[in-house]
C-alpha positions as CSV (number, residue, x, y, z in Angstrom):
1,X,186.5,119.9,196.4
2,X,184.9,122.7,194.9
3,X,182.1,120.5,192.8
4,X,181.5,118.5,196.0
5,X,180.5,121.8,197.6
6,X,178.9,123.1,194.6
7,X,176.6,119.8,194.9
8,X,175.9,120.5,198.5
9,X,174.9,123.8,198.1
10,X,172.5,122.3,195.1
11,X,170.9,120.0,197.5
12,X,170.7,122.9,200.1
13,X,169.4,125.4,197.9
14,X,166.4,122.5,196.5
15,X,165.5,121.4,199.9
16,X,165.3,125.4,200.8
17,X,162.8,125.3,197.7
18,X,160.5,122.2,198.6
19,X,160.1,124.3,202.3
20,X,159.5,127.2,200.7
21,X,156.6,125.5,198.6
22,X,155.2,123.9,200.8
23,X,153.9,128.2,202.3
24,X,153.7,129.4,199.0
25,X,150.5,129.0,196.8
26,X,150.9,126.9,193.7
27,X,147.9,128.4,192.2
28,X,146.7,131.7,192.0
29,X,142.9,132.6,191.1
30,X,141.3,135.6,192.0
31,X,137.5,135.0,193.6
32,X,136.1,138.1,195.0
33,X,136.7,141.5,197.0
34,X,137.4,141.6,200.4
35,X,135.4,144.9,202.6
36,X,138.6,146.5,202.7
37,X,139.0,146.7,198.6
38,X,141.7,143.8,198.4
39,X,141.7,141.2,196.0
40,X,140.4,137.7,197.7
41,X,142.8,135.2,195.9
42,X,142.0,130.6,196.5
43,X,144.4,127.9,195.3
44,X,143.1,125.0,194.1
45,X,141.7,122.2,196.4
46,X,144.3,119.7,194.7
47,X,147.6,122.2,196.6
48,X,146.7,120.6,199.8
49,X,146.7,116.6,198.7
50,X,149.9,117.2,197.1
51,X,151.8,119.3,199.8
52,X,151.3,116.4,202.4
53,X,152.7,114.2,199.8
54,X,155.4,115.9,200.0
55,X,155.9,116.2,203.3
56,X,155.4,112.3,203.5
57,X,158.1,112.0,200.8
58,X,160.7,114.5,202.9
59,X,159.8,112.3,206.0
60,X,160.8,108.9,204.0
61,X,163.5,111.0,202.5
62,X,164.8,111.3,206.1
63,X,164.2,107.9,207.5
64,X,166.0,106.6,204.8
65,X,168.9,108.9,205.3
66,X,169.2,107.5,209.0
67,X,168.7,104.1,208.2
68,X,171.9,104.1,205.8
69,X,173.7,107.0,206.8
70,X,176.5,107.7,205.3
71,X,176.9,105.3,203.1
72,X,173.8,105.2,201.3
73,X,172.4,109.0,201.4
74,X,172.7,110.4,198.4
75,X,171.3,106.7,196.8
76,X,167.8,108.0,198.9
77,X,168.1,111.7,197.8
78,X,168.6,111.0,194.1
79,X,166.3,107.9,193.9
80,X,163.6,110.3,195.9
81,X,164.0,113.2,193.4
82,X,163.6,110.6,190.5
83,X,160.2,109.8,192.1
84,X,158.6,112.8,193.5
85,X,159.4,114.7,190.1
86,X,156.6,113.2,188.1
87,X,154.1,113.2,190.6
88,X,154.6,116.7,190.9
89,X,154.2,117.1,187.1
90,X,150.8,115.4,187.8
91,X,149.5,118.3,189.4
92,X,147.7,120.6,186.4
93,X,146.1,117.5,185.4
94,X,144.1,117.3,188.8
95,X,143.7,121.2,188.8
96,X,142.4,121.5,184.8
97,X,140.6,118.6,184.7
98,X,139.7,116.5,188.0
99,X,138.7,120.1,189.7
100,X,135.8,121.8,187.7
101,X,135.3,124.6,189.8
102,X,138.7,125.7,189.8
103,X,139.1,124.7,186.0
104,X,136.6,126.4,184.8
105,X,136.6,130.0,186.9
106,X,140.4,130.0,185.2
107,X,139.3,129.0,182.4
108,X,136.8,131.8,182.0
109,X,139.1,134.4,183.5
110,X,141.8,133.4,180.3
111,X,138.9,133.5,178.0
112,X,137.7,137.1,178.9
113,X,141.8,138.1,178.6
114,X,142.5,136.7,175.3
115,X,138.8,138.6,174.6
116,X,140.3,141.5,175.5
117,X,143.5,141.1,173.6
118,X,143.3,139.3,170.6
119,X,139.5,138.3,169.9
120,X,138.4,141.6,170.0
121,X,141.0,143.5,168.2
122,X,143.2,146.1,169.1
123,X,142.4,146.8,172.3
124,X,144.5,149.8,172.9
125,X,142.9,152.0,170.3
126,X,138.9,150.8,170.1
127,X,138.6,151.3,174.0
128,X,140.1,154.3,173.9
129,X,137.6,155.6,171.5
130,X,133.5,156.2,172.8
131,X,130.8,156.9,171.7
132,X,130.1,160.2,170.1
133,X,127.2,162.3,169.6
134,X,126.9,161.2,165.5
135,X,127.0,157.7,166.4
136,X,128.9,154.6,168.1
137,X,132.7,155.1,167.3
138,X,133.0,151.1,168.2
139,X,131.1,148.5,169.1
140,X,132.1,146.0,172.1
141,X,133.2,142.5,171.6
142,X,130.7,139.7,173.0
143,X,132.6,136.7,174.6
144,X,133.3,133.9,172.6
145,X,130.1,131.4,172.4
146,X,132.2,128.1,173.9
147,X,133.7,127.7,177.3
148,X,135.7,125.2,177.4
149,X,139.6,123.4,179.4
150,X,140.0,121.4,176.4
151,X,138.8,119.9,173.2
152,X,136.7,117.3,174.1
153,X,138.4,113.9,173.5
154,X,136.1,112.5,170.8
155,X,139.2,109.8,169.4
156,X,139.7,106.4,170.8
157,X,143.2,105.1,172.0
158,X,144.3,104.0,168.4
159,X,143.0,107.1,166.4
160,X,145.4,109.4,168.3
161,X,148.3,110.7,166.0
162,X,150.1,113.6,165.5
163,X,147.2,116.3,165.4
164,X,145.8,115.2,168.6
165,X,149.2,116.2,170.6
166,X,148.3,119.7,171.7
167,X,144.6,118.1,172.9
168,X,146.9,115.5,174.7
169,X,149.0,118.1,176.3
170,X,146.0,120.4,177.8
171,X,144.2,116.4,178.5
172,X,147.2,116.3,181.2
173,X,145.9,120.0,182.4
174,X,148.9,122.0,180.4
175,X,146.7,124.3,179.1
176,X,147.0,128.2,178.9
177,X,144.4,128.6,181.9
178,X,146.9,126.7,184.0
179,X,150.0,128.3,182.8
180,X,148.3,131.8,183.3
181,X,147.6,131.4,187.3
182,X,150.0,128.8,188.1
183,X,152.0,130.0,191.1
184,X,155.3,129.9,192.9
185,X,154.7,126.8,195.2
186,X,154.1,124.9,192.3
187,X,157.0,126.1,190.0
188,X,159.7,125.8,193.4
189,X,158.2,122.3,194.3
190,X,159.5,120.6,191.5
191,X,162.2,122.5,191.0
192,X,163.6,122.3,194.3
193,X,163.4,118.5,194.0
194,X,165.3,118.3,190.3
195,X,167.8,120.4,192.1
196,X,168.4,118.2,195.2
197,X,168.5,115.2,192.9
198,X,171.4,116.5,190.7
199,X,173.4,117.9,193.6
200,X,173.6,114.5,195.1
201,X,174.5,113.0,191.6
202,X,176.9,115.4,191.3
203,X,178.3,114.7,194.3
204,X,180.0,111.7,193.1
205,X,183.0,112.3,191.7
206,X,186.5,110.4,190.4
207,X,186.8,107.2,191.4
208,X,183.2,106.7,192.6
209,X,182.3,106.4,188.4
210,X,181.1,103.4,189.1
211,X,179.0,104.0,191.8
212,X,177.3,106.8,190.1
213,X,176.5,104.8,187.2
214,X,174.6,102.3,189.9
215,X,173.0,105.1,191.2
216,X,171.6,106.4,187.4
217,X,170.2,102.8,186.8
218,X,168.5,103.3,189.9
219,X,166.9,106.2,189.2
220,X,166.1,105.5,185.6
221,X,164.3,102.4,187.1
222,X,162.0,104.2,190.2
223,X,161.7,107.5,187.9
224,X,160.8,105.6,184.8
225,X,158.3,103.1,186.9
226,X,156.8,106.0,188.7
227,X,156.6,108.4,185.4
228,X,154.9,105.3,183.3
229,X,152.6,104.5,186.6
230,X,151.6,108.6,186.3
231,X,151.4,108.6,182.4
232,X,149.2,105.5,182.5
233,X,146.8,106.9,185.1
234,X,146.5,110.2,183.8
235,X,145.5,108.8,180.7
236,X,143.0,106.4,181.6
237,X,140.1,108.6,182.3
238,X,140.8,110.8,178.9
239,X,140.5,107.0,177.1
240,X,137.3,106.7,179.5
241,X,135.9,110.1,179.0
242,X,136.2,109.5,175.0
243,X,134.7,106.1,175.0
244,X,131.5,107.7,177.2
245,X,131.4,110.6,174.6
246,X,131.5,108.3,171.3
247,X,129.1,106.3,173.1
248,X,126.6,109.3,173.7
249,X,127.1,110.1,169.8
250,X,126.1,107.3,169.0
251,X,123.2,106.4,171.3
252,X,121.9,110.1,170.2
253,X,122.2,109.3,166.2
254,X,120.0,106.0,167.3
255,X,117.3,108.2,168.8
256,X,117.9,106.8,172.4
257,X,118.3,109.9,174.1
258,X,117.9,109.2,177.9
259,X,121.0,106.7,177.8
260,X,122.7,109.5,175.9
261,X,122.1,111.9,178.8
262,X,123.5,108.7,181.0
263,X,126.7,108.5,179.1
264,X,127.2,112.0,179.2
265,X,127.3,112.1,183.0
266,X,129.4,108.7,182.8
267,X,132.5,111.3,180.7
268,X,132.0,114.1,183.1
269,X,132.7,111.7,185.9
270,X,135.8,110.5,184.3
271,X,136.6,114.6,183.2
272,X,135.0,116.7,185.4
273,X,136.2,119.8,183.9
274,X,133.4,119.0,180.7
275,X,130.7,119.8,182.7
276,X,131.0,123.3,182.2
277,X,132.1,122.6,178.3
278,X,129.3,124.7,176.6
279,X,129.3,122.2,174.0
280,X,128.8,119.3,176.4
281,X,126.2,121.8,178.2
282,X,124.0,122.6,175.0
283,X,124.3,118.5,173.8
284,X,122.7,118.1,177.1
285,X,120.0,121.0,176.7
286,X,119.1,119.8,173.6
287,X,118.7,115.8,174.4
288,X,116.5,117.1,177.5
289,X,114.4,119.1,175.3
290,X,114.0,116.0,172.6
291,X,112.7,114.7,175.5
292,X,110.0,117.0,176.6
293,X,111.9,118.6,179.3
294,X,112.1,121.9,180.4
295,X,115.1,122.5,183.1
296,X,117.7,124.8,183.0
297,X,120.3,123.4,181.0
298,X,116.9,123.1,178.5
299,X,116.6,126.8,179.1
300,X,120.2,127.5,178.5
301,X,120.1,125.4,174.8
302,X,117.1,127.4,173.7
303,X,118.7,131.1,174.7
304,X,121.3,130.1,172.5
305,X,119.0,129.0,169.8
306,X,117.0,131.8,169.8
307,X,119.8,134.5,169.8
308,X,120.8,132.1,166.7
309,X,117.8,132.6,164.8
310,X,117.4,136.3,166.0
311,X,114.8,136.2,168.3
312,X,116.3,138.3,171.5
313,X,113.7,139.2,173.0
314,X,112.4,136.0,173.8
315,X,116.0,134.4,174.5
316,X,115.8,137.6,177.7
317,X,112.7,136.2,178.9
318,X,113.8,132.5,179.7
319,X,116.8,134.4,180.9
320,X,114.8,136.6,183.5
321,X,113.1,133.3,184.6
322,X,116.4,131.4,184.9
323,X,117.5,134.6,186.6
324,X,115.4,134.1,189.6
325,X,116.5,130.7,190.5
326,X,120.2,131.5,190.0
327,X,121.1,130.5,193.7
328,X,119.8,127.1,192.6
329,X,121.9,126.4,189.9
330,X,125.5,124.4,189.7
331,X,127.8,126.9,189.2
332,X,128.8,125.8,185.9
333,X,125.4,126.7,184.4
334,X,125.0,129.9,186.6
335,X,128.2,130.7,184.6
336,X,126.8,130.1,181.0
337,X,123.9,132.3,182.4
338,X,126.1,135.3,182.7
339,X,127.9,134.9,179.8
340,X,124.3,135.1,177.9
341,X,123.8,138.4,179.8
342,X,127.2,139.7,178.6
343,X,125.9,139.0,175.1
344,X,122.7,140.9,176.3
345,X,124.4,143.9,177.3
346,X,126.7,144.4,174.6
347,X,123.9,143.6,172.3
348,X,122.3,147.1,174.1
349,X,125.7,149.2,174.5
350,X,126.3,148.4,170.5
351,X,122.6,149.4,169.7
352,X,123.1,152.6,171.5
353,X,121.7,151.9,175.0
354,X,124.0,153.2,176.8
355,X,122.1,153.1,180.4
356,X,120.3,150.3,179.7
357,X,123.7,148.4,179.0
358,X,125.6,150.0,182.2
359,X,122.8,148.8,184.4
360,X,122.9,145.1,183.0
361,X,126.8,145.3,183.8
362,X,126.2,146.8,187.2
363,X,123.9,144.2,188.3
364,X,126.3,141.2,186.5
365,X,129.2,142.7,188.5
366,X,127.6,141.8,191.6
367,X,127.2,138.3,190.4
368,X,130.7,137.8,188.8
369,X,132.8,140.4,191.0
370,X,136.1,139.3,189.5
371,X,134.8,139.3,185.8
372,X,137.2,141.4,183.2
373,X,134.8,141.9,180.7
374,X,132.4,142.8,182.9
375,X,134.8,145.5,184.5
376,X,136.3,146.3,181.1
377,X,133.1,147.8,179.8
378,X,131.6,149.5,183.1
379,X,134.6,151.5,182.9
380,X,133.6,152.5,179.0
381,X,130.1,152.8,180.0
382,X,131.4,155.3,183.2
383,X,133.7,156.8,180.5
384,X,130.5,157.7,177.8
385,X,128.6,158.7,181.7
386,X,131.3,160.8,183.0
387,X,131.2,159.4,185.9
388,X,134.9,159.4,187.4
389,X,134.5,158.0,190.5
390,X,133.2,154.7,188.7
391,X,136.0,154.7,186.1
392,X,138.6,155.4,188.9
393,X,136.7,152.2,190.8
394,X,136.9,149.6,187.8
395,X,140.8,150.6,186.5
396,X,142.0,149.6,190.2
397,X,139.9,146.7,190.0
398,X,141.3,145.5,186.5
399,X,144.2,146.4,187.4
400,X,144.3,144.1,191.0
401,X,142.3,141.5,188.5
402,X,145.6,141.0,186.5
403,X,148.1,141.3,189.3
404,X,146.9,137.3,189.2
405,X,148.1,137.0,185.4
406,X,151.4,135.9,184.5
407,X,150.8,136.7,180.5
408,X,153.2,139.9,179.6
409,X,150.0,140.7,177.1
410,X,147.8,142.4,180.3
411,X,149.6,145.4,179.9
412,X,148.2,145.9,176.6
413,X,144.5,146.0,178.7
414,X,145.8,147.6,181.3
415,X,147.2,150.4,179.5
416,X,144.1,150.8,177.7
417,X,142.1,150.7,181.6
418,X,144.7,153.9,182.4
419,X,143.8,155.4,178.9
420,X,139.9,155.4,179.4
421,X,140.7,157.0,183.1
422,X,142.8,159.9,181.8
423,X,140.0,160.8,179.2
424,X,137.7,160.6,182.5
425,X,139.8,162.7,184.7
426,X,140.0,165.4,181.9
427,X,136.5,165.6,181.1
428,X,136.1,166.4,185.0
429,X,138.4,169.2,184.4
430,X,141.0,167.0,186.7
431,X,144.1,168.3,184.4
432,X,147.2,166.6,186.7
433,X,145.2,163.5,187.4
434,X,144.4,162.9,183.4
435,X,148.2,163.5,183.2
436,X,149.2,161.2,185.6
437,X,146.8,158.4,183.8
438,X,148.1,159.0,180.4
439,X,151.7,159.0,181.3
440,X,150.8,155.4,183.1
441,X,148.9,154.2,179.9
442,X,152.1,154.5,178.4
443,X,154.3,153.1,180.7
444,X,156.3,156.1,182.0
């Protein structure tokens, strides 16, 4: 008696779940500032296709409760769970890769945390230093040069192995960008549903062994047809994506660069999330300007080859020109824009141009409002200015920035945010509030 309750209140507590999701946001990415100072967070446009999915599955769910009543319910419920579950499992592959705008704002946001963490060293102590009047005590980190959701699948079907099974993982969108921002809705969806399917296995107990095991081989079937149908279609555009890339290798290596360009296009249509690859983006600039042409992605290759060969200054004209027509870019160029500028600015805190760096940040800020980095080093630069009303601005803003994060390794940056704001407040001869800020940068 007690397990068939226990199985009830398993199938209770999962439908309670799927409700719940169906509210909740199943991913969180943070896009902007609202008037009032609030953090503007968007799930991704894939939430809402799967959400009436589901509520088409809870209304099949129900007509084929009332259709056998008691005698076949918990067939539908477990049969339905063994369904639903791996469509559901389907969904960071349509986030990460079918949805590039999404994709790749996450993407960036991961990229500028792990910059903050890791890539640029310990964090904690080198932004708690500034500079000092016999010279920089550190240097800030530039972004790393690729953007990317993946490694682009360059292997064909029968080339894959063992190597190539983290790519295959973050191919089906289980990458750290998704696992960073991925939100309740999404986590209580499919859980609710594995719950609700082993309640109403379990509810079968005793003497009903032998309808239980009917109602296993029923599930393995639909869950195992549906899972392979998934698997199969989630694979098909990496395979297609890959065979458009080789192909572009290939034609380029020949010399025929136009079809190149064409294939190109073809694996970004099968993998949306490489059009803001910067690999895939520079491959592009550089076939355009075999070719004579000058457009933006053009532009964007030879920044990158003259900051390569030390040329600057000329890499910050053709950015000041692609500057003015950023309103007409695709955002995933308009994006590889600002990450040149970081580069820029850094370039002038790190050669001692202090205001000439802060104004660069200032202006990006307005452009990427959400940007760590970006708000990681205006706070330094207010911290080297004095200017406490800034620094006091940008640690609430880093600190609302992360509230999106799920990685325990913020706290790291955020401490460090709290750090640079003590030093501020005492400098300003605020004695409680510097206090305040160092006990918080460590926690207490």
């Amino acid at each position: 008696m007690m397990a068939r309750f226990a199985a009830l209140a398993f199938i209770g507590l999962g439908l309670l779940m799927v409700v719940a999701s169906l509210v909740l946001p199943w991913f969180v990415l943070a896009s902007g500032w609202a008037d009032s100072g609030e953090l503007i967070t968007r799930d991704a446009g894939a939430t809402g296709w799967f959400r009436m999915g589901i509520i088409g599955m809870l209304g099949a769910l129900l007509l084929g409760g009332w259709t056998l009543r008691k005698k076949g319910v918990l067939n539908v419920v477990v049969v339905w769970a063994a369904v639903l579950l791996p469509i559901l499992l389907w969904f960071p592959q349509w986030v990460i890769v079918h949805d590039s705008e999404t994709s790749g704002e996450a993407a960036w946001l991961q990229q500028q945390h792990d910059n903050l963490t890791w890539l640029g060293g310990d964090v904690y102590r080198a932004h708690s230093e500034r500079a000092i009047e016999a010279g920089m005590a550190l240097n800030m980190q530039d972004p790393p040069l690729k953007l990317a959701a993946f490694r682009a699948p360059m292997v064909g079907v029968t080339s894959l192995g063992i190597a190539e099974v983290p790519d295959l993982i973050w191919w089906f969108g289980y990458n750290p960008a998704f696992s960073q921002f991925a939100g309740k809705g999404w986590f209580m969806a499919w859980m609710g549903v594995l719950f609700m399917g082993m309640g109403g296995f379990g509810f079968l107990r005793g003497a009903e062994g032998k309808r239980r095991r009917a109602l296993l081989k029923q599930a393995a079937l639909a869950g195992g047809a549906v899972t392979g149908i998934v698997a199969i279609a989630g694979f098909v555009p990496i395979w297609a994506a890959g065979s458009s890339l080789t192909k572009a290798r290939t034609q380029t290596l020949a010399g025929n660069w136009q079809p190149a360009i064409a294939s190109l296009d073809q694996a970004e249509q099968w993998m949306p999330a490489l059009a803001f690859d910067t690999g895939i983006i520079f491959q592009r600039g550089r076939l355009e300007s075999l070719m004579g042409r000058s457009g933006p992605c053009a532009k964007i290759y030879e920044v990158w080859e003259l900051e390569k060969a030390g040329h600057g200054g000329r890499a910050k004209l053709i950015l000041e020109e692609l500057e003015l027509k950023r309103d007409l870019l695709p955002r995933v160029w308009a994006r590889e824009l600002s990450r040149s500028w970081i580069r820029v600015a850094v370039d002038d805190f790190n050669s001692g141009k202090v205001g000439k760096a802060g104004a660069r940040f200032d202006l990006l800020y307005e452009k990427e409002p959400v940007a760590l980095q970006i708000g990681f080093h205006r706070q330094l630069i207010s911290l080297q200015k004095d200017v406490v009303v800034e620094n006091r601005e940008c640690r609430e803003r880093i600190e609302k920035v992360y509230g999106t994060f799920l990685r325990r390794e913020k706290k790291g940056v955020i401490a460090a945010s709290w750090w640079m704001l003590s030093q501020g407040e005492l400098t300003a001869g605020n004695e409680m509030a510097a206090l305040q800020a160092r006990r918080r940068s460590k926690g207490l």
